[in-house]
Each structure stands twice: as C-alpha cells, then as structure tokens.
DOMIDO-52583 format. One line per field, with one value per residue: residue in three letters; chain; x, y, z of N, C-alpha, C, O in turn. Coordinates in pm, whole numbers, plus 32768, in hexadecimal, padded with zeros to 4 digits. Example, Ala and Ser with C-alpha at 12.3 -4.5 7.8 and 13.67 -1.06 7.14 Angstrom:
rest <- (ALA  SER)
kette <- (A  A)
nx <- (8527  8505)
ny <- (7DC7  7F1F)
nz <- (830C  82C4)
cax <- (84CE  8557)
cay <- (7E3E  7F96)
caz <- (830C  82CA)
cx <- (8528  850A)
cy <- (7EB6  8003)
cz <- (830C  8313)
ox <- (8590  853D)
oy <- (7EB4  8072)
oz <- (834E  8324)
! end
This chain:
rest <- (UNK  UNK  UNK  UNK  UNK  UNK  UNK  UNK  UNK  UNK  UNK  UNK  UNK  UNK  UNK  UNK  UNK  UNK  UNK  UNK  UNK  UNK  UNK  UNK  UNK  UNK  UNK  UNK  UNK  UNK  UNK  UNK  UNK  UNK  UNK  UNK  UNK  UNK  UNK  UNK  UNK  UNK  UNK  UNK  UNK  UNK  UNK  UNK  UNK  UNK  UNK  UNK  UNK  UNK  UNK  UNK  UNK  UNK  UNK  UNK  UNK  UNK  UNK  UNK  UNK  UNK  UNK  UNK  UNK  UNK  UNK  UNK  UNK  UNK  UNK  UNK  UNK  UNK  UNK  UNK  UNK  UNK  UNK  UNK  UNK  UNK  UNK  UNK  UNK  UNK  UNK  UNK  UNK  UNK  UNK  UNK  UNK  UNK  UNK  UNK  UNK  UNK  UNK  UNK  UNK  UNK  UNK  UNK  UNK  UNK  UNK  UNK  UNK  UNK  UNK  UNK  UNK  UNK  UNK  UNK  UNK  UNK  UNK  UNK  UNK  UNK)
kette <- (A  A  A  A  A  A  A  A  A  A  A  A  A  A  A  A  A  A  A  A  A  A  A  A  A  A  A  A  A  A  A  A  A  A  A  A  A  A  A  A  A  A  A  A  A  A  A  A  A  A  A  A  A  A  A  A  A  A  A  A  A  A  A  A  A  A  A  A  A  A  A  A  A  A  A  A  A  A  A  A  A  A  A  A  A  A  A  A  A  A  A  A  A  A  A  A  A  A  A  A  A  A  A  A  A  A  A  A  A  A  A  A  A  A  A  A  A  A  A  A  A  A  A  A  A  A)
nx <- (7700  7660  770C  7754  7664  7673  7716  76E2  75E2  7653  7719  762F  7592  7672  7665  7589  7583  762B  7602  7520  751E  74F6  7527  7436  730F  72FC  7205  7237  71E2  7200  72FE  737B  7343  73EE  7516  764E  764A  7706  77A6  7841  778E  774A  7682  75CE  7547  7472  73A3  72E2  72DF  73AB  74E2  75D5  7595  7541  7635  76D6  762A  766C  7763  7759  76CB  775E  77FC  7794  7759  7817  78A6  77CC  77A0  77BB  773E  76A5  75B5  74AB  7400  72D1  72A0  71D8  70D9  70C0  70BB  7107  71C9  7298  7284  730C  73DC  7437  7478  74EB  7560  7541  75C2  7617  770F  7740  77DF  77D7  7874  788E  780C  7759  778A  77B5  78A6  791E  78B1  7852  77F1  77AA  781C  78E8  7A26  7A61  7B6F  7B4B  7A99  7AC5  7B9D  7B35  7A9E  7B66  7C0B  7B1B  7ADC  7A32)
ny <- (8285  81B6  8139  81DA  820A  80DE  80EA  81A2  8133  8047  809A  8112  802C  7FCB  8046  8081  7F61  7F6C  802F  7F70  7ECD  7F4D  7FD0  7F7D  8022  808A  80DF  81FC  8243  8130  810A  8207  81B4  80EE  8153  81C8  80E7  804F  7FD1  808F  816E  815D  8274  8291  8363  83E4  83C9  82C4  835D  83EA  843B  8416  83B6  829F  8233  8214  81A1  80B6  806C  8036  7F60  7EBA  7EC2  7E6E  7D7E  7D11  7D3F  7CCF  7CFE  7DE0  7F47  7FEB  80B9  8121  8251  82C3  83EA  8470  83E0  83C3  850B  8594  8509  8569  866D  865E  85F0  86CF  86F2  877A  874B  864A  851C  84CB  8488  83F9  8395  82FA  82C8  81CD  8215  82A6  83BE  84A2  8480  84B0  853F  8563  85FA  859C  84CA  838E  82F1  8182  8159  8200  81DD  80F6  812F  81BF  810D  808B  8150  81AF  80AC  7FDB)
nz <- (B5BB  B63C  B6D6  B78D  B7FF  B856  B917  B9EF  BA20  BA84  BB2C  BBF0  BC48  BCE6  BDAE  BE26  BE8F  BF50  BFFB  C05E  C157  C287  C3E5  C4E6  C567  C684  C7A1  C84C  C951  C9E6  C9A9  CA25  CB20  CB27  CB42  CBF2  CC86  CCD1  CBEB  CAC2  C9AC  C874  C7BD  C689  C5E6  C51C  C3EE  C31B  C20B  C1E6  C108  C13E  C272  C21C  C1AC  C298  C32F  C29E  C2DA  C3C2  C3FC  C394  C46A  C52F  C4ED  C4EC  C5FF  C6CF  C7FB  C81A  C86B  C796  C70C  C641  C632  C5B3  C572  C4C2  C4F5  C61A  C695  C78E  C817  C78A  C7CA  C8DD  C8D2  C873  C749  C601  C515  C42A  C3A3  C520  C5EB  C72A  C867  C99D  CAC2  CBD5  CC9A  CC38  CBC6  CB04  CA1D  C904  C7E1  C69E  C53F  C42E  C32A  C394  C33F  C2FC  C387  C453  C4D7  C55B  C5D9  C68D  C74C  C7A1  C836  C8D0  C971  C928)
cax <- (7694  7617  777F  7747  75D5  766D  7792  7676  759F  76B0  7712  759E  7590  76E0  7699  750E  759F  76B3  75BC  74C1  7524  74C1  74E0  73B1  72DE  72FA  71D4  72A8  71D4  7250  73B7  7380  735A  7487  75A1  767F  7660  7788  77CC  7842  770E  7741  7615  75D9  74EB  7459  732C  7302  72C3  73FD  74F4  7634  756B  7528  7685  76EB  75E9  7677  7802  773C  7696  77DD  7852  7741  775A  78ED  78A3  774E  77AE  7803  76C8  7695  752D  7479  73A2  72B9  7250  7185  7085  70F8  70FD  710C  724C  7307  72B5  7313  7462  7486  7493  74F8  7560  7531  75D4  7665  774B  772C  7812  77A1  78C3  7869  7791  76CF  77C9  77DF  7938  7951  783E  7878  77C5  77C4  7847  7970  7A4F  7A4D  7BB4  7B3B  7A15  7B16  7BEF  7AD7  7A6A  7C0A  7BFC  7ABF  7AE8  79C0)
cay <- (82A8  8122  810A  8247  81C6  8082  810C  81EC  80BC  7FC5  80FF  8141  7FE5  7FA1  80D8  803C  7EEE  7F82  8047  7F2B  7EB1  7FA8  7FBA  7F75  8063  8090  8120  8270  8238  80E5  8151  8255  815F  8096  81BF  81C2  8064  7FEE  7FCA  80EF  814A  81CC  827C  82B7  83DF  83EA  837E  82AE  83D0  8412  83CA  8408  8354  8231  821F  821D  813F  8055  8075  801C  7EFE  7E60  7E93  7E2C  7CC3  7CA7  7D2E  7CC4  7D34  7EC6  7F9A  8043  80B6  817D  82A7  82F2  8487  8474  8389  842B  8579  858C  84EE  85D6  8706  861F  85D1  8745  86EC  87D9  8734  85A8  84B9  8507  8433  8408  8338  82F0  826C  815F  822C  82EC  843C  84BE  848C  84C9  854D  8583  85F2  855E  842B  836E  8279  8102  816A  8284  819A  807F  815C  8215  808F  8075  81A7  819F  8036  7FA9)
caz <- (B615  B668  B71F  B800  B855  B885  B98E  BA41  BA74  BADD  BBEB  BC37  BC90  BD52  BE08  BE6C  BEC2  BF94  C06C  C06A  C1E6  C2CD  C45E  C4F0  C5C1  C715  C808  C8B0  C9D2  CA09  C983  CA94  CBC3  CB7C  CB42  CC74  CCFF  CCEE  CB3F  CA4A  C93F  C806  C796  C60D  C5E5  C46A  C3A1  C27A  C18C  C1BC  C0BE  C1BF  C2DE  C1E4  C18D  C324  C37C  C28F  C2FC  C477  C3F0  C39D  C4F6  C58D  C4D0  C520  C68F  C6F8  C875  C819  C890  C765  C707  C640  C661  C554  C58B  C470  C540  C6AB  C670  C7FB  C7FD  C733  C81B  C963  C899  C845  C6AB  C5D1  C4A1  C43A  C42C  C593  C678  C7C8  C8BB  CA41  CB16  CBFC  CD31  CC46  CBE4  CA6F  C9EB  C894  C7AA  C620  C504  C3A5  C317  C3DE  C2EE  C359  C3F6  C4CC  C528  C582  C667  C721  C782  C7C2  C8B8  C959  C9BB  C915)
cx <- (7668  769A  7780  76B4  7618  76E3  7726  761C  75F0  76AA  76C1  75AE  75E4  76A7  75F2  7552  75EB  7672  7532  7484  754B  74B8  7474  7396  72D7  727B  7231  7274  7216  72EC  73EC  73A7  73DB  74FE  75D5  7653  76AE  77DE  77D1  77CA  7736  769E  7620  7565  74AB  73B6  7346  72E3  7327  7482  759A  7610  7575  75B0  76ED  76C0  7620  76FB  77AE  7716  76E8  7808  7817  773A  77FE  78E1  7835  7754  77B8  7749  76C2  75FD  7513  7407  7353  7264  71F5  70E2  706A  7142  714B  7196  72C2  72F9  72F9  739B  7490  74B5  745C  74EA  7570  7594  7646  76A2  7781  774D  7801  7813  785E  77FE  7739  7729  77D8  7853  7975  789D  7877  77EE  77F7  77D6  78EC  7990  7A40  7ADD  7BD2  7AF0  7A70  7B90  7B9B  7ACF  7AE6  7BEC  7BAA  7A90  7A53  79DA)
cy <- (822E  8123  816E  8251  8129  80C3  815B  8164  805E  8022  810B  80BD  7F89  7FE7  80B1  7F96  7EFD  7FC6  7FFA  7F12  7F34  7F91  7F8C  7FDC  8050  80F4  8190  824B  81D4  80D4  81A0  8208  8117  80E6  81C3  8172  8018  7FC0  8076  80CB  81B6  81D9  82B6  8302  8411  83EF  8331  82BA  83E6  83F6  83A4  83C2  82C2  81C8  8217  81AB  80A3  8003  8018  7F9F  7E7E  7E67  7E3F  7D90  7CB0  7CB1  7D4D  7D21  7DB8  7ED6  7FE5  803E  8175  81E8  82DD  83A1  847E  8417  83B7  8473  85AC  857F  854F  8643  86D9  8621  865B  8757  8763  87C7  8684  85A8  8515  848F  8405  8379  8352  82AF  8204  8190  8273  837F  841B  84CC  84BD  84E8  8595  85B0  8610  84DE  83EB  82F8  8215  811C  81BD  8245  8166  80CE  81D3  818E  80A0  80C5  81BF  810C  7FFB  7F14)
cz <- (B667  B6EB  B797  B83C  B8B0  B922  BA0A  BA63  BAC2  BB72  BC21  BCA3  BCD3  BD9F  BE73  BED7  BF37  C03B  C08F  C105  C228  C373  C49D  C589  C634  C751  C86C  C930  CA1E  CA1E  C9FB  CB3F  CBE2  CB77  CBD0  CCE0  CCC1  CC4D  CB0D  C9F9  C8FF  C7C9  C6F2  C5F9  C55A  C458  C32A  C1FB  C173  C179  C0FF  C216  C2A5  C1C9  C25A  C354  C309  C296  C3AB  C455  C3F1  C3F9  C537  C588  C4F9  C5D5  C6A0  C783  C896  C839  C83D  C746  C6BC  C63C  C5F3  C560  C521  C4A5  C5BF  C6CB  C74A  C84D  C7D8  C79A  C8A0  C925  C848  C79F  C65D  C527  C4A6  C3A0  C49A  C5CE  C6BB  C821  C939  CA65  CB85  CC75  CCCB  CC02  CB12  CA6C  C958  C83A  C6E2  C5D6  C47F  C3AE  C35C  C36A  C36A  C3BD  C461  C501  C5A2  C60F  C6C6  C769  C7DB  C83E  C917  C9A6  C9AC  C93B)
ox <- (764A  7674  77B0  7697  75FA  76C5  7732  7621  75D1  7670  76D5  75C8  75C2  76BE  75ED  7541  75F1  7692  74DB  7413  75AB  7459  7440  73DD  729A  728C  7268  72C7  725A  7334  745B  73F7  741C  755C  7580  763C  7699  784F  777B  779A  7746  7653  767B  7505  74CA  7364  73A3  72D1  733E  74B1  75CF  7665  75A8  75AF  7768  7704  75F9  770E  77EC  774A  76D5  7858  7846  7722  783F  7901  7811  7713  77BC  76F1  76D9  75C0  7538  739A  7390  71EB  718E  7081  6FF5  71B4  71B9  71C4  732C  7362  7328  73DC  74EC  7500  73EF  74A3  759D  75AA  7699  7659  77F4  7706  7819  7824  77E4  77AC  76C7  76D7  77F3  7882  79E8  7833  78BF  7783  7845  77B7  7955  7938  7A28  7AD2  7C33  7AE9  7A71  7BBA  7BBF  7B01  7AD8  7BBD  7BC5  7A3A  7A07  797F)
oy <- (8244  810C  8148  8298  810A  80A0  8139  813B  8031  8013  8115  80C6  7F18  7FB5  80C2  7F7D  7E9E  7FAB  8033  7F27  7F79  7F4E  7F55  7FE4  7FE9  8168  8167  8231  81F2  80A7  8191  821B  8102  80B3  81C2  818D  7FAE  7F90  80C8  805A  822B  817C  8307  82B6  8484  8413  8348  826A  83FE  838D  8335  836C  826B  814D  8218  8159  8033  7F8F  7FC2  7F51  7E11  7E0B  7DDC  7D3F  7C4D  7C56  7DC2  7D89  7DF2  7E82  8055  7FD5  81E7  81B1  833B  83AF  8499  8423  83D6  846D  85DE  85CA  856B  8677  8739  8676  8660  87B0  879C  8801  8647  8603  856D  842E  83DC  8315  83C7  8249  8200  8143  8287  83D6  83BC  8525  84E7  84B0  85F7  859B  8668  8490  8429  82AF  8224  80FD  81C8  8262  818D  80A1  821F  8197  80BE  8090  81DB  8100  7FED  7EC2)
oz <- (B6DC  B75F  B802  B89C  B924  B994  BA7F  BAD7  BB30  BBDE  BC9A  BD1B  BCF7  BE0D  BEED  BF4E  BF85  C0AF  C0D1  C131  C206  C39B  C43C  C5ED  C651  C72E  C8D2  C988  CA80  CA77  CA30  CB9A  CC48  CBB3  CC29  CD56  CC85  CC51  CB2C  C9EC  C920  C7AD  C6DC  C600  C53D  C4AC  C2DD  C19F  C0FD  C1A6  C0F4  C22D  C2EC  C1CB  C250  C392  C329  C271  C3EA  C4A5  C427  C40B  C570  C5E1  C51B  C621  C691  C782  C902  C822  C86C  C75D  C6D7  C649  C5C0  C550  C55F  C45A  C5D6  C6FA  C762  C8A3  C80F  C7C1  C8DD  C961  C7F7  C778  C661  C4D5  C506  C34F  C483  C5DF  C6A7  C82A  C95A  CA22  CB74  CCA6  CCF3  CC20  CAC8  CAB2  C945  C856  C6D2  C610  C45A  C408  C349  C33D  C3E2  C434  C4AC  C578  C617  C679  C721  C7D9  C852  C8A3  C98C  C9FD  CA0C  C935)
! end
C-alpha cells in the first residue's frame, strides 16, 4: 500500500511540476490590433482551470523560451468571456492561426503534440 501511495505522489508531483510553466496572458484586445500586420499569430484560446489548456499552455511556454520571436499568445476565456464569442469558441483549448495580413488559416481544437506544434510553426512560416 505505502509503495502505491508512494508512485501516486511521485506522479502527482511530476505531473504539477511539468505543468508549472505556463504561457503568459495576453490582452485579446491588444492581440486584436496587431493580427495582420505583417507577422503570423498563433492564438491559444483556454483558461487555467483547464487541465488540457494547462497542459498546452505549457508545450507553448517551451516554445516561447526556444523562439522568443513566434507571435504566440494566449487568450484566457475564463477572464474574457467577450473574446470567446468574437473568436466563435466552442470548445477550449482552441487553436487559432492568422497568416501575415490578418486571414484565419488553421484553427484546431484540443491538445496539439510538441510535433504538430513544431510543424504548424514549419508551415505557417512563423
């Protein structure tokens, strides 16, 4: 019994540590002004209730530290509910790629592995 408490705590707390680093929040309105000038923006569409968003936002976090320069950002609906109906959200996490004027290109929902992340960047020329 001690050995199947101890395996449940070790996992509890890999599984805390792992989603520790977290995107950081973006303002949509602001998010809003810069879409289609001249950069791709990936938008990440969640909250952090959620335990899919949490696990998203912390696959983004690592991009965001290897490629500072990517436009990714995310959107917390749980804060700006406002947001979510402007972005048409249905189900979280959602997301949402802008080509470079401004034009939705790709839009998902759920969780993307790090090598579905890594070749959306690849194809939409982040």
């Amino acid at each position: 019994m001690k050995f199947i408490v101890a395996v449940f705590l070790l996992f509890f707390t890999s599984m805390t540590f792992a989603e520790e680093h977290m995107i950081k929040e973006s303002p949509y309105k602001q998010v809003q002004q810069s879409i289609g000038k001249g950069k791709p923006y990936f938008l990440e569409v969640g909250s952090n209730s959620c335990r899919s968003c949490k696990i998203m936002g912390s696959r983004l976090h690592k991009i965001t530290q290897e490629h500072p320069e990517y436009n990714i950002h995310f959107i917390n609906v749980q804060k700006e509910r406002d947001a979510a109906s402007i972005l048409k959200i249905m189900m979280i996490p959602t997301q949402i790629i802008y080509d470079k004027e401004g034009k939705e290109v790709y839009r998902h929902i759920g969780l993307l592995s790090e090598d579905e992340l890594a070749q959306l960047f690849i194809t939409y020329q982040f």
